[in-house]
Structure formats: structure tokens, C-alpha cells
PyMOL Python script that loads the backbone (N, CA, C, O; Angstrom):
from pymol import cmd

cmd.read_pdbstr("""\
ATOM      1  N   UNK A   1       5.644  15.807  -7.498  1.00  0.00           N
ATOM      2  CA  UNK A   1       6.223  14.582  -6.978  1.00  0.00           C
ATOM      3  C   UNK A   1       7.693  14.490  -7.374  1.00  0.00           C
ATOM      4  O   UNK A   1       8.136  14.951  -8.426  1.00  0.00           O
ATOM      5  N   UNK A   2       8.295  13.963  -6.600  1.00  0.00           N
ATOM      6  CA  UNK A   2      10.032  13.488  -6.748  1.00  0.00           C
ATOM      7  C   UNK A   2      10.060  11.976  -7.000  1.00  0.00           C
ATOM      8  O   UNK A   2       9.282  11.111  -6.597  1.00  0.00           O
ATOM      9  N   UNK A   3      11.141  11.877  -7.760  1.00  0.00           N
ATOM     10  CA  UNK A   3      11.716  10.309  -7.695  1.00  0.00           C
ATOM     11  C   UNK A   3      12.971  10.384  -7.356  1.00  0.00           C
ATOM     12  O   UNK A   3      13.865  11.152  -7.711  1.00  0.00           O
ATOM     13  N   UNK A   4      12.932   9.035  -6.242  1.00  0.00           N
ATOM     14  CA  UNK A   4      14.672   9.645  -5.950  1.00  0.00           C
ATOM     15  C   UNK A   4      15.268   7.974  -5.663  1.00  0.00           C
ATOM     16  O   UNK A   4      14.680   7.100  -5.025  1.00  0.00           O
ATOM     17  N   UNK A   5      16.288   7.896  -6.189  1.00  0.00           N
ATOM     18  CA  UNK A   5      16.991   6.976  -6.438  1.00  0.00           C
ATOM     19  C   UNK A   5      17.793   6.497  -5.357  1.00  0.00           C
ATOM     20  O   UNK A   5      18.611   7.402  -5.193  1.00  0.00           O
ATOM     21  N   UNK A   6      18.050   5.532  -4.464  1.00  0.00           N
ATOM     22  CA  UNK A   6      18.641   4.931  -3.032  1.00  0.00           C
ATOM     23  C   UNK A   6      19.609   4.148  -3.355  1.00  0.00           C
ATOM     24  O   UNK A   6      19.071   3.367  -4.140  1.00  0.00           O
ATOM     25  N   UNK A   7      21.029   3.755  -3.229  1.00  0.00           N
ATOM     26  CA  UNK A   7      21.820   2.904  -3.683  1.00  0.00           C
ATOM     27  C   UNK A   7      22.410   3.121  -1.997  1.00  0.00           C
ATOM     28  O   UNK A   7      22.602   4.223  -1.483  1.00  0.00           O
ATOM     29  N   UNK A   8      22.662   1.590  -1.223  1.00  0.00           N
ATOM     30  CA  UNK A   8      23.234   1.407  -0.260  1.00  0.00           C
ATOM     31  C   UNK A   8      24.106   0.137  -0.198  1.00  0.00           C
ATOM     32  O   UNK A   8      24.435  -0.164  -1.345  1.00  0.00           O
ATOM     33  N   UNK A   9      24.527  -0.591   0.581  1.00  0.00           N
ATOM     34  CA  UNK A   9      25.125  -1.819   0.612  1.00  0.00           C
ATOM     35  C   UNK A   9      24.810  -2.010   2.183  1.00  0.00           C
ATOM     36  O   UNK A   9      25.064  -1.105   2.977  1.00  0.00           O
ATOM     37  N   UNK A  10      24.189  -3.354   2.628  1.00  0.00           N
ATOM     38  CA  UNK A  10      23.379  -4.533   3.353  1.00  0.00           C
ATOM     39  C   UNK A  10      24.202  -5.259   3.778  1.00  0.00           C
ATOM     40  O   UNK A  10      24.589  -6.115   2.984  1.00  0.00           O
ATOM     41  N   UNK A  11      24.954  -5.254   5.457  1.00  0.00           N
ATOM     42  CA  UNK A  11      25.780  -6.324   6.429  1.00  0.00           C
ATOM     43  C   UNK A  11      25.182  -7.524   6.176  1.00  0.00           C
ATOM     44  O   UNK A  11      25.992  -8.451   6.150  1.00  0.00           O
ATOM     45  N   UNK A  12      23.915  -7.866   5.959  1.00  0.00           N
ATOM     46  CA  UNK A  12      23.631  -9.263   6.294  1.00  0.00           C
ATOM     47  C   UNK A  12      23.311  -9.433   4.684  1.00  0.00           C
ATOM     48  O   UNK A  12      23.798  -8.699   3.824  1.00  0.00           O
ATOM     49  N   UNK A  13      22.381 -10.564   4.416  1.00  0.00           N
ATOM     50  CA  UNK A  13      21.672 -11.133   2.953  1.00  0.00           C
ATOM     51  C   UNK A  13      21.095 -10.140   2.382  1.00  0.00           C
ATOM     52  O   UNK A  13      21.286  -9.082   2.982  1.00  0.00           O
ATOM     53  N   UNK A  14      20.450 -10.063   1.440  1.00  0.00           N
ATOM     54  CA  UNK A  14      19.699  -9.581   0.388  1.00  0.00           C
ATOM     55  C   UNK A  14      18.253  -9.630   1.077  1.00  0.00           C
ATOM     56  O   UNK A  14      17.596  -8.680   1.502  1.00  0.00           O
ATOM     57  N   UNK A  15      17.954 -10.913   1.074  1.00  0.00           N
ATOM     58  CA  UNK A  15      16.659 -11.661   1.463  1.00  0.00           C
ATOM     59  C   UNK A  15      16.204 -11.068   2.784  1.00  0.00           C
ATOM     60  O   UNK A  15      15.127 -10.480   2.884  1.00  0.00           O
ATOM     61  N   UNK A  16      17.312 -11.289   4.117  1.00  0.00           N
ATOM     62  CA  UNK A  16      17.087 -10.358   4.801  1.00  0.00           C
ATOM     63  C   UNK A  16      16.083  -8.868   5.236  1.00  0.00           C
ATOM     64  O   UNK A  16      15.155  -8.569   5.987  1.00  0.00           O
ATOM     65  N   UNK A  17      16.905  -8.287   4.297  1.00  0.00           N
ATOM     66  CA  UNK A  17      16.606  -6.793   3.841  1.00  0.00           C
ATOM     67  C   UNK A  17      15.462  -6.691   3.309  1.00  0.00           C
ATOM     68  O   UNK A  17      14.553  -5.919   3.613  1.00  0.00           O
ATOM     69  N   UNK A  18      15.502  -7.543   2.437  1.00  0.00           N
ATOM     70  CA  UNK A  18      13.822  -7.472   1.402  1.00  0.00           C
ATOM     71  C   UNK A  18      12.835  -7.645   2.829  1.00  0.00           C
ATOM     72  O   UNK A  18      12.229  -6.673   3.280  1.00  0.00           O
ATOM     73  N   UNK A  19      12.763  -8.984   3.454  1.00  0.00           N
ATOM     74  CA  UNK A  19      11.952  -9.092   4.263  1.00  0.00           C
ATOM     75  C   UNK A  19      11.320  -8.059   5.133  1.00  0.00           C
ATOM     76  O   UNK A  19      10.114  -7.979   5.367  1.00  0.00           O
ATOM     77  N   UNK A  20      12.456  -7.110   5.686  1.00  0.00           N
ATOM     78  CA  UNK A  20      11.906  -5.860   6.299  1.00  0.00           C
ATOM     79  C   UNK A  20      11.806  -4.662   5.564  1.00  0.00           C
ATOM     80  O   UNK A  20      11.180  -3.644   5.859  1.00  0.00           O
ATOM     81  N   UNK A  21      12.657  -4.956   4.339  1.00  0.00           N
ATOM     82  CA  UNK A  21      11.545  -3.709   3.582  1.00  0.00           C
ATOM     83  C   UNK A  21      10.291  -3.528   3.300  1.00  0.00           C
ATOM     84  O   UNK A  21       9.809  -2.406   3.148  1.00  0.00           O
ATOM     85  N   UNK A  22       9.372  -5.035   3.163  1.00  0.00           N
ATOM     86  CA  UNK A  22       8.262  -5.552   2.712  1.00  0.00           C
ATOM     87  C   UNK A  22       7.041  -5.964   3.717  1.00  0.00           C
ATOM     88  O   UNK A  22       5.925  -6.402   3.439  1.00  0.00           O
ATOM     89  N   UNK A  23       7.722  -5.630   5.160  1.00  0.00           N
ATOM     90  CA  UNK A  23       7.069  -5.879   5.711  1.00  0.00           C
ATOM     91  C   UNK A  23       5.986  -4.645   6.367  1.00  0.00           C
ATOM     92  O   UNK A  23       6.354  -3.489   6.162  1.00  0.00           O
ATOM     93  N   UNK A  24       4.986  -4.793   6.957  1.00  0.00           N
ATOM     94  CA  UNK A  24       3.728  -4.090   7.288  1.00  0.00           C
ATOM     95  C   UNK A  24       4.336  -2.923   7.880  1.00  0.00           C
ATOM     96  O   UNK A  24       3.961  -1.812   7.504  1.00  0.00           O
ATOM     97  N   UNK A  25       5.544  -3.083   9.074  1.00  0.00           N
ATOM     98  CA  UNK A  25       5.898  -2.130   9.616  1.00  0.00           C
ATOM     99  C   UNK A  25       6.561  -1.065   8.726  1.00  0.00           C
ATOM    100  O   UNK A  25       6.432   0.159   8.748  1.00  0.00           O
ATOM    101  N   UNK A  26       7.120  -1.661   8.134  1.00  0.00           N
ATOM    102  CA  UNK A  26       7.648  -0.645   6.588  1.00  0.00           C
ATOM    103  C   UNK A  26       6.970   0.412   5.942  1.00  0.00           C
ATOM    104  O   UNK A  26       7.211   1.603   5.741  1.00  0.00           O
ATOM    105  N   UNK A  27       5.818  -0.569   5.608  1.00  0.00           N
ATOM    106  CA  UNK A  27       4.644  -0.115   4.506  1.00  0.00           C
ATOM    107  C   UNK A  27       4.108   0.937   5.851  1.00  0.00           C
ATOM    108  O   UNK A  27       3.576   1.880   5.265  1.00  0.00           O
ATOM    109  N   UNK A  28       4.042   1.113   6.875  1.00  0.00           N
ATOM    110  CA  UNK A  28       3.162   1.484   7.841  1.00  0.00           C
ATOM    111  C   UNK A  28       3.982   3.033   7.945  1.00  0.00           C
ATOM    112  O   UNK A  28       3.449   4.128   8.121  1.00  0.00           O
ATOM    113  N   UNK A  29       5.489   2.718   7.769  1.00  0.00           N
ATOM    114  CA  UNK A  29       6.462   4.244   8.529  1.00  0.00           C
ATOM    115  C   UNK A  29       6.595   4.906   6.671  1.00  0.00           C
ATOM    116  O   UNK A  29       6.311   6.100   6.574  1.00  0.00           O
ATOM    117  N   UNK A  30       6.943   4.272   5.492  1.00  0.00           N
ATOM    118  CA  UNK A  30       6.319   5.007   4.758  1.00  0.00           C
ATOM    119  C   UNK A  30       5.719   5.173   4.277  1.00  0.00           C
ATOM    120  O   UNK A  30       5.908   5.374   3.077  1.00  0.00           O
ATOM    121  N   UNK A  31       4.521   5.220   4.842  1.00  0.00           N
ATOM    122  CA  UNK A  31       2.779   5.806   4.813  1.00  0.00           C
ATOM    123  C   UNK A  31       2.853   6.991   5.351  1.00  0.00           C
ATOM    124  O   UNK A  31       2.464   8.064   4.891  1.00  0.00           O
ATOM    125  N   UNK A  32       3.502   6.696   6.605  1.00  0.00           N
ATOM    126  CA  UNK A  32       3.334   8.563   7.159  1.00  0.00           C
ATOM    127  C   UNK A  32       4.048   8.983   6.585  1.00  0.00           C
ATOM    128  O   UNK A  32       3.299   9.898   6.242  1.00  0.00           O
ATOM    129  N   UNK A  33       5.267   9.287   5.893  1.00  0.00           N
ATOM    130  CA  UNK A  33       5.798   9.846   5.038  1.00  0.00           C
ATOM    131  C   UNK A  33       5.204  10.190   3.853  1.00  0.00           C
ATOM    132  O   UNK A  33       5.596  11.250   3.366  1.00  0.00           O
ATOM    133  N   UNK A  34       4.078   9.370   3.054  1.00  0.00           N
ATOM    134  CA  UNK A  34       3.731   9.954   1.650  1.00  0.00           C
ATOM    135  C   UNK A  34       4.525   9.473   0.863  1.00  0.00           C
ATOM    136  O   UNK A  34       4.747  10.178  -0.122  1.00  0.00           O
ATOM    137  N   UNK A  35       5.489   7.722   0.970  1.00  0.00           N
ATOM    138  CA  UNK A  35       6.419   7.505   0.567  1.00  0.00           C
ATOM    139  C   UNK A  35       6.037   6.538  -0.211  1.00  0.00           C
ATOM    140  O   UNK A  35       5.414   5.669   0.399  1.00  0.00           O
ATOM    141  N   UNK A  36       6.223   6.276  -1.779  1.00  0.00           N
ATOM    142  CA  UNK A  36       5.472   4.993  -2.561  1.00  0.00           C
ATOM    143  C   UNK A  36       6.598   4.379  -2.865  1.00  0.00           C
ATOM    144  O   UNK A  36       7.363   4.780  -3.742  1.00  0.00           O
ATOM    145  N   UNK A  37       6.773   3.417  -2.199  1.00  0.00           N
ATOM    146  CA  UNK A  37       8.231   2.698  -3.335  1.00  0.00           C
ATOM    147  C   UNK A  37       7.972   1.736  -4.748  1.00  0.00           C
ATOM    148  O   UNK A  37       7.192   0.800  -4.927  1.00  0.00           O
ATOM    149  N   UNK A  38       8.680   2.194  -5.397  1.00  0.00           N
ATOM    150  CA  UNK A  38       8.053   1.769  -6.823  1.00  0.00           C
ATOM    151  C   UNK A  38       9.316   0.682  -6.867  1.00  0.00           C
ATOM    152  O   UNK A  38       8.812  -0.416  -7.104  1.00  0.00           O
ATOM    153  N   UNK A  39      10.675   0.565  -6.739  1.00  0.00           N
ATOM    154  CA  UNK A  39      11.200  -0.413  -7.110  1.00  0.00           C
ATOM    155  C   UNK A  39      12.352  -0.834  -5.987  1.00  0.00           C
ATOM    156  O   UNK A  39      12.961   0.102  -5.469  1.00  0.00           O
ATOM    157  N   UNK A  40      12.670  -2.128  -5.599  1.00  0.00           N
ATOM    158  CA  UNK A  40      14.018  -2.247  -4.809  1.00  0.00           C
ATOM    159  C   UNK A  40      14.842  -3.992  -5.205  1.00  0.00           C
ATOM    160  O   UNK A  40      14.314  -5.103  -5.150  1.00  0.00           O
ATOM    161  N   UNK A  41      15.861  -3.723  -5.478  1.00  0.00           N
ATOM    162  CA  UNK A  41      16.382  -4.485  -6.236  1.00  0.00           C
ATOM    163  C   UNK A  41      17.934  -4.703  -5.728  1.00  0.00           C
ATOM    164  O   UNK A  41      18.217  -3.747  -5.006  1.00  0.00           O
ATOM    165  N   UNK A  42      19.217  -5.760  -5.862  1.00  0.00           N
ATOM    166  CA  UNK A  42      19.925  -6.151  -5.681  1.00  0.00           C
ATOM    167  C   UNK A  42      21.134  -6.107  -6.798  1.00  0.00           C
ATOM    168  O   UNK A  42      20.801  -6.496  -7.917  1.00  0.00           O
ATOM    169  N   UNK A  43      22.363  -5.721  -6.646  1.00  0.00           N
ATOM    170  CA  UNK A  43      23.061  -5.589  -8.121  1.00  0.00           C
ATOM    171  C   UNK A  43      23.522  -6.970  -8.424  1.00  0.00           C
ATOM    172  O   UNK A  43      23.401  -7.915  -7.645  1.00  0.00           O
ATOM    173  N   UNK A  44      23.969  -7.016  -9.408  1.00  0.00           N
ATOM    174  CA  UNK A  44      24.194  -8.310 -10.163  1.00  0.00           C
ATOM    175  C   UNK A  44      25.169  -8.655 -10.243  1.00  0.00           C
ATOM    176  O   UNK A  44      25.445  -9.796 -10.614  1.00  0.00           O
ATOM    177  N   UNK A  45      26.519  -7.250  -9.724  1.00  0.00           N
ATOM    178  CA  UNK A  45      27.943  -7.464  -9.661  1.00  0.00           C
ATOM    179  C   UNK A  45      28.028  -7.547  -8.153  1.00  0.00           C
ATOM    180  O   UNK A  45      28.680  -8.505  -7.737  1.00  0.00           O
ATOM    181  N   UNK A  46      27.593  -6.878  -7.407  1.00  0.00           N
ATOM    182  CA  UNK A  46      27.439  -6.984  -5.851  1.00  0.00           C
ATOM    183  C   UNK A  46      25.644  -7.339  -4.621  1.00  0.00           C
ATOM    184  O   UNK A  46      24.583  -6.812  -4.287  1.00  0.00           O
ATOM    185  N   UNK A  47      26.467  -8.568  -4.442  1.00  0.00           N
ATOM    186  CA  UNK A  47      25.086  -9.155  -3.786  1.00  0.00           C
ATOM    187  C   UNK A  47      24.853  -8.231  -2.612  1.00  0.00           C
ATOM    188  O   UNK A  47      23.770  -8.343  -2.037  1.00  0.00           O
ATOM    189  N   UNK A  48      25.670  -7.386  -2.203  1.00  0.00           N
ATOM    190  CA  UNK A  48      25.886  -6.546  -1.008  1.00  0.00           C
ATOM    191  C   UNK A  48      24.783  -4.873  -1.310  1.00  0.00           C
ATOM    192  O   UNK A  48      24.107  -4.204  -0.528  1.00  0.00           O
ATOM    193  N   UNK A  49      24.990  -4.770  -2.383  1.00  0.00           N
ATOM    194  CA  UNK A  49      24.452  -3.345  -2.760  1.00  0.00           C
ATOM    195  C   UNK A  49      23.089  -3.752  -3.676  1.00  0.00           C
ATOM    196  O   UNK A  49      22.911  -4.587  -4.563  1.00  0.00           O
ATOM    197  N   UNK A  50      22.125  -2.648  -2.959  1.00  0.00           N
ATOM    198  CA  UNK A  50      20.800  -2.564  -2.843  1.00  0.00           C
ATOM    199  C   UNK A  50      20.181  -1.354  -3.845  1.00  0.00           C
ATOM    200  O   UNK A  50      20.782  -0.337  -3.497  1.00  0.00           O
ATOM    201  N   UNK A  51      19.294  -1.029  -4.880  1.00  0.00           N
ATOM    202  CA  UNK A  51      18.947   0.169  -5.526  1.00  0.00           C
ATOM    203  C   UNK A  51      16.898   0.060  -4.618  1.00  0.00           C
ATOM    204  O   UNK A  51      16.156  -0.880  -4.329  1.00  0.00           O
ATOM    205  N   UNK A  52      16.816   1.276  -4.528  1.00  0.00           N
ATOM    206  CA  UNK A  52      15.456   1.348  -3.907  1.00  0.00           C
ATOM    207  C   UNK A  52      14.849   2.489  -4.840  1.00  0.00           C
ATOM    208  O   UNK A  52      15.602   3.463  -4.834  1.00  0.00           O
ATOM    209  N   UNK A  53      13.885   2.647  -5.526  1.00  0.00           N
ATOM    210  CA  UNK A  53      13.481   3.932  -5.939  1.00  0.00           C
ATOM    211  C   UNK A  53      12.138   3.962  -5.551  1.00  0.00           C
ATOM    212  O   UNK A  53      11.403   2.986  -5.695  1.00  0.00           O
ATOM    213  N   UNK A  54      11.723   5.172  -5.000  1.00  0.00           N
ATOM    214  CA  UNK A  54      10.550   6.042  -4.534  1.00  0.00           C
ATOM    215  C   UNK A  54       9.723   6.929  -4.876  1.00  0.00           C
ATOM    216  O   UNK A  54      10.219   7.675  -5.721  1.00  0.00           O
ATOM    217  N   UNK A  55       8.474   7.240  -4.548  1.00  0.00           N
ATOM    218  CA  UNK A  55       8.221   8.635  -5.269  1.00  0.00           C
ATOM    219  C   UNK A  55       7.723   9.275  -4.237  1.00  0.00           C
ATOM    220  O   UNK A  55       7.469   8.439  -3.370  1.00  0.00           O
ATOM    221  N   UNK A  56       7.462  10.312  -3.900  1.00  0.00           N
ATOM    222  CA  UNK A  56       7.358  11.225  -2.590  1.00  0.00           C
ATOM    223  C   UNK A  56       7.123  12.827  -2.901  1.00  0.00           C
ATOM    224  O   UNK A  56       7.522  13.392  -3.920  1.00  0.00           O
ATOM    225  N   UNK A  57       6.267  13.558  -1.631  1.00  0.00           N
ATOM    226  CA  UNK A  57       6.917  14.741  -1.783  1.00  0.00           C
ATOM    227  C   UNK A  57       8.195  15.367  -1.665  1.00  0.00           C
ATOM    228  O   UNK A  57       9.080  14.757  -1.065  1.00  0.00           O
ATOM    229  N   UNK A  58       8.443  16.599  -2.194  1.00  0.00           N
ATOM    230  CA  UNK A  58      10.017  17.097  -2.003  1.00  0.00           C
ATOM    231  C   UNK A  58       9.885  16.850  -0.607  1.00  0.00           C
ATOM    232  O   UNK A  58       8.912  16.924   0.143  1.00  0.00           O
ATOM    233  N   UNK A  59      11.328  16.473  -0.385  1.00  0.00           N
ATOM    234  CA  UNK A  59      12.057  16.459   0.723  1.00  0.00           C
ATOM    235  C   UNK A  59      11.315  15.541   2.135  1.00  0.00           C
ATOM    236  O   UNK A  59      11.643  15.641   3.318  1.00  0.00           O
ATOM    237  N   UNK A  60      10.429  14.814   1.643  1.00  0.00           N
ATOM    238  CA  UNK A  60       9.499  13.320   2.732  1.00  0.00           C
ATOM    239  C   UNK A  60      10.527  12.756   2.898  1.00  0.00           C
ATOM    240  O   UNK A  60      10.922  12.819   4.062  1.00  0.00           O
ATOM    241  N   UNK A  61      11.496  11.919   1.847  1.00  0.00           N
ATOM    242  CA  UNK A  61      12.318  11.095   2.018  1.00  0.00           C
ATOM    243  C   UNK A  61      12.977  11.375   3.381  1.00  0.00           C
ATOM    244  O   UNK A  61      12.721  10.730   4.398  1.00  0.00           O
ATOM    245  N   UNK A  62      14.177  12.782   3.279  1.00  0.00           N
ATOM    246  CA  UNK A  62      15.214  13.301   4.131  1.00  0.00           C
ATOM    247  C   UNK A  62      14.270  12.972   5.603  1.00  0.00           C
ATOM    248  O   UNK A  62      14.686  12.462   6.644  1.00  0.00           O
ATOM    249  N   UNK A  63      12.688  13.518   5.241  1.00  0.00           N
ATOM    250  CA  UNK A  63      12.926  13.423   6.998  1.00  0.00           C
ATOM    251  C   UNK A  63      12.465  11.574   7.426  1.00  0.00           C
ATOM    252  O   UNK A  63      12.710  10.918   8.438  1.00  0.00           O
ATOM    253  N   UNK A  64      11.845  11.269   6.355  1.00  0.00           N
ATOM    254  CA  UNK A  64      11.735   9.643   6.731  1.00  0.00           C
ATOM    255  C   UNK A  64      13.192   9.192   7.149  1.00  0.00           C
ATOM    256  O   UNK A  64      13.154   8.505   8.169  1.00  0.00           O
ATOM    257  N   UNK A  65      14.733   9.425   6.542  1.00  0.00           N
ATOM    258  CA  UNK A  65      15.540   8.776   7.156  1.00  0.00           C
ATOM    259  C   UNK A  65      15.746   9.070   8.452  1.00  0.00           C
ATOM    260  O   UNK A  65      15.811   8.262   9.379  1.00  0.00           O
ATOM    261  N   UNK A  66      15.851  10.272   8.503  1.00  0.00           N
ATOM    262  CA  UNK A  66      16.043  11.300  10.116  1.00  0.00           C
ATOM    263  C   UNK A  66      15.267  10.760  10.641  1.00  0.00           C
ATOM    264  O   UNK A  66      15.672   9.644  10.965  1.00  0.00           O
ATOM    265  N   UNK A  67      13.818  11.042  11.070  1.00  0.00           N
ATOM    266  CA  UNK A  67      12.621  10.202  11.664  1.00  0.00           C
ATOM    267  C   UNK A  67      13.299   8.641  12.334  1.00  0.00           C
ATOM    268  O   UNK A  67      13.281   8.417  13.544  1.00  0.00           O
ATOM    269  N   UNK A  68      13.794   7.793  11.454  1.00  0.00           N
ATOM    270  CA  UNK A  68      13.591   6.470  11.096  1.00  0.00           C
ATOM    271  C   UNK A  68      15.337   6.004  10.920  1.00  0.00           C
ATOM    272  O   UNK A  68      15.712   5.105  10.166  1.00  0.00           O
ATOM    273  N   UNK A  69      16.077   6.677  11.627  1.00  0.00           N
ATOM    274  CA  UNK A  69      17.312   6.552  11.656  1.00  0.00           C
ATOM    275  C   UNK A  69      17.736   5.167  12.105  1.00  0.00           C
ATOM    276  O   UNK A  69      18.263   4.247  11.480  1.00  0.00           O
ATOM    277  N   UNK A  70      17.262   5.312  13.667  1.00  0.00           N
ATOM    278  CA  UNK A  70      17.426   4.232  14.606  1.00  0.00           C
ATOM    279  C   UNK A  70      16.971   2.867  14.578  1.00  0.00           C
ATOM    280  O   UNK A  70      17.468   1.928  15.201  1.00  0.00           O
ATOM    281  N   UNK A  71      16.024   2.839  13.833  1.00  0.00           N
ATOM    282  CA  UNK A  71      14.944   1.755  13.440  1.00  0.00           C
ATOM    283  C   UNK A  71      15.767   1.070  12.009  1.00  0.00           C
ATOM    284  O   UNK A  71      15.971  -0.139  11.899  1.00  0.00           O
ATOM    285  N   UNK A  72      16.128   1.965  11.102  1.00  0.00           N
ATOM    286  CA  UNK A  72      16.960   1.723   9.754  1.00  0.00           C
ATOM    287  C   UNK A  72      18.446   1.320  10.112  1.00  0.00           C
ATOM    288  O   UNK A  72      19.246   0.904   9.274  1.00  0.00           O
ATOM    289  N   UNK A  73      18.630   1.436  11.011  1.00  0.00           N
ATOM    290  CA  UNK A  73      20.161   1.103  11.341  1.00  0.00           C
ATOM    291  C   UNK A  73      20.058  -0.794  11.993  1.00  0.00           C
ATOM    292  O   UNK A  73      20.844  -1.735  12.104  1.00  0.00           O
ATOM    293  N   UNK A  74      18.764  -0.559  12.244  1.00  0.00           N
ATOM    294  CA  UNK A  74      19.331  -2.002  13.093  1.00  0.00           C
ATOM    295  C   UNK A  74      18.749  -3.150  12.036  1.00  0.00           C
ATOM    296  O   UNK A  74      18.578  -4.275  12.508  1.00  0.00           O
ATOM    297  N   UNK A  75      18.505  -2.979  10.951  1.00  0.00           N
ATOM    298  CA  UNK A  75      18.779  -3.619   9.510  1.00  0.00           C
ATOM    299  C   UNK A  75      19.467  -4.078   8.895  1.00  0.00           C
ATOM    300  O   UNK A  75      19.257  -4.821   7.936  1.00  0.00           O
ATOM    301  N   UNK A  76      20.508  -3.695   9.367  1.00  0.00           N
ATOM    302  CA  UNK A  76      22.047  -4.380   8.925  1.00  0.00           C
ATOM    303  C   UNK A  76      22.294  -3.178   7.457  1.00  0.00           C
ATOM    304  O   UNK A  76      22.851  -3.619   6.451  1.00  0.00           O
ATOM    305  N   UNK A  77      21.846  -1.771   7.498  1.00  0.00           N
ATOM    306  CA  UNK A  77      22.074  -1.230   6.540  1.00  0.00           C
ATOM    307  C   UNK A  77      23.465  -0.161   6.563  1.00  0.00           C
ATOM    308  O   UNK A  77      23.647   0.749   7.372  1.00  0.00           O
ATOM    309  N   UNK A  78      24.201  -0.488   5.637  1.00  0.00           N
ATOM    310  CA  UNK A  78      25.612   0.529   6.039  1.00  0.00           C
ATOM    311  C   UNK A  78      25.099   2.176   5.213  1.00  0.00           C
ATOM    312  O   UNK A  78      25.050   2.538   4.037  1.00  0.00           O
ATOM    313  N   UNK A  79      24.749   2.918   6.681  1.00  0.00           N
ATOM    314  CA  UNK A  79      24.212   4.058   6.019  1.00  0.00           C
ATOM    315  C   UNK A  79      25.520   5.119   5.545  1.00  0.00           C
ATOM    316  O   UNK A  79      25.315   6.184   4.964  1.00  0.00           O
ATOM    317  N   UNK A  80      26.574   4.724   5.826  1.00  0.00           N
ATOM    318  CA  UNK A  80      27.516   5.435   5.273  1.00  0.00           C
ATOM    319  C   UNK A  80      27.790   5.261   3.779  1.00  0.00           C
ATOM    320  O   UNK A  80      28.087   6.242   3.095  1.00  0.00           O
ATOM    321  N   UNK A  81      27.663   3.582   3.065  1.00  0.00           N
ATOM    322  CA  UNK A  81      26.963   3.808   1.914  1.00  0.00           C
ATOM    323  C   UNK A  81      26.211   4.255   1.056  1.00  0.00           C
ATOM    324  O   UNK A  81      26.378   4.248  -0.164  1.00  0.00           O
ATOM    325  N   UNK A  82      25.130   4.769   1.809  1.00  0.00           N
ATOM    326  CA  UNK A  82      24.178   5.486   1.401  1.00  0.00           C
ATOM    327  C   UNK A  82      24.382   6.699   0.291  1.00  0.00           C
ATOM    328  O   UNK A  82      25.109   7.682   0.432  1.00  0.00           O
ATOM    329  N   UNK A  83      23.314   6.282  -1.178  1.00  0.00           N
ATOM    330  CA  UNK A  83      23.915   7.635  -2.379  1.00  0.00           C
ATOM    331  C   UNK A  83      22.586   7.877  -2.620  1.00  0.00           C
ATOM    332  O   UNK A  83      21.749   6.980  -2.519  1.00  0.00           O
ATOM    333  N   UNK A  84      22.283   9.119  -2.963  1.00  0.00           N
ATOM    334  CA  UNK A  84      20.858   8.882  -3.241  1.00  0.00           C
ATOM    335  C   UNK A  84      20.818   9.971  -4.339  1.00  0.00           C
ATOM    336  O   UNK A  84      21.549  10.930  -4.088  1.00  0.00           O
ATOM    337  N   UNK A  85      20.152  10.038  -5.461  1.00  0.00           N
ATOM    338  CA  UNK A  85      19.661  11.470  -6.697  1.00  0.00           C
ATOM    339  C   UNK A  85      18.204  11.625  -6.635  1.00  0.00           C
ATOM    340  O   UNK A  85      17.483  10.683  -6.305  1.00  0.00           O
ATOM    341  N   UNK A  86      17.812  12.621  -6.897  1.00  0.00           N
ATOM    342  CA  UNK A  86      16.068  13.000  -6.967  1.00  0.00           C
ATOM    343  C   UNK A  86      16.072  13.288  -7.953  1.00  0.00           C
ATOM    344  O   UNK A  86      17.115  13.856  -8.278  1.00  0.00           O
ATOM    345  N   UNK A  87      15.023  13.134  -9.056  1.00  0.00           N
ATOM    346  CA  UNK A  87      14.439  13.188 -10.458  1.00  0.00           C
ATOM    347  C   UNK A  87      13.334  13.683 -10.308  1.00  0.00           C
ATOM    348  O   UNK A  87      12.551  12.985  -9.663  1.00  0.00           O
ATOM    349  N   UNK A  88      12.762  15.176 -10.867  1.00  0.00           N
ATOM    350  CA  UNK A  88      11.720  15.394 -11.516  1.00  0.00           C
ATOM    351  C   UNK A  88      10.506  14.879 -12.760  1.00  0.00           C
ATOM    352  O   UNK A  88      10.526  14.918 -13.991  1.00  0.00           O
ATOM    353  N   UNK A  89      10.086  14.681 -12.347  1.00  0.00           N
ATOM    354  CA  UNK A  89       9.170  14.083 -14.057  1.00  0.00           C
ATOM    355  C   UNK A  89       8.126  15.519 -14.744  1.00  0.00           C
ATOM    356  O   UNK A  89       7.561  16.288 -13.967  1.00  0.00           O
ATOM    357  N   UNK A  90       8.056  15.621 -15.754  1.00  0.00           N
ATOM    358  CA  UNK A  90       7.097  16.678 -16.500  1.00  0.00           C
ATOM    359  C   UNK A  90       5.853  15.708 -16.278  1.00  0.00           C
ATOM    360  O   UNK A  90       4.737  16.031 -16.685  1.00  0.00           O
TER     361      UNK A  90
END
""", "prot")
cmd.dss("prot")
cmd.show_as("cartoon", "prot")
cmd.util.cbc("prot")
cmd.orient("prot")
């Protein structure tokens, strides 16, 4: 398993965002992926920027964004923000 770390920044609210991260259709596109999200959270210096962390097989994530490009864009998410690291665990 991977953990991989998501840091983006969100055109519209916070609340927004949460709402369709949390929602069924979400939970539904990463399901087919094999995608568990363990945490997603808001920074404290910027209400704009978002941390998401996941756990997955190698390389589920990459194609969940690819897959799920078009659908993730109309979120109000600035994917040019987009940073992401993957972590191994023993």
C-alpha cells in the first residue's frame, strides 16, 4: 500500500469542496480505484488550500486523477496547484 499526500488550493469555499468530497458519488469513483481516504483538511494560514491523504495501490491515485479529470475540474479545484508525495509504510 502507498500513502500519498494531496495539497491543492479550492476557487470556491472549503465547505463547498468538503461537500463533494464526501459525497456518495465520491465514495463511489474512489471505490473503483481502491482509493481509502484517511484524512482531508483545510490550512489554518490559507482557507484556500486543501491537504487530502489516501492510501491506495501504487500508482491508483495517477489514474483516478486522469480517469476523473473532467469531473474534478468542475469542483472549483485549481489543479495546477496540485502537489502531491507518496509514502511507504513497513
Amino acid at each position: 500500500m502507498e500513502t500519498t499526500v494531496v495539497t491543492f488550493k479550492v476557487n470556491g469555499s472549503f465547505a463547498e469542496w468538503v461537500a463533494i468530497f464526501d459525497s456518495d458519488e465520491a465514495n463511489k469513483r474512489h471505490a473503483e480505484y481502491k482509493i481509502k481516504p484517511l484524512f482531508r483538511g483545510q490550512s489554518k494560514d490559507d482557507p484556500q488550500k486543501v491537504i487530502v491523504i489516501h492510501q491506495h495501490e501504487e500508482g491508483m491515485l495517477e489514474k483516478f486523477l486522469i480517469g476523473n479529470s473532467d469531473w474534478i475540474s468542475t469542483h472549483n479545484v485549481d489543479m495546477n496547484s496540485l502537489e502531491q508525495s507518496a509514502w511507504k509504510g513497513e
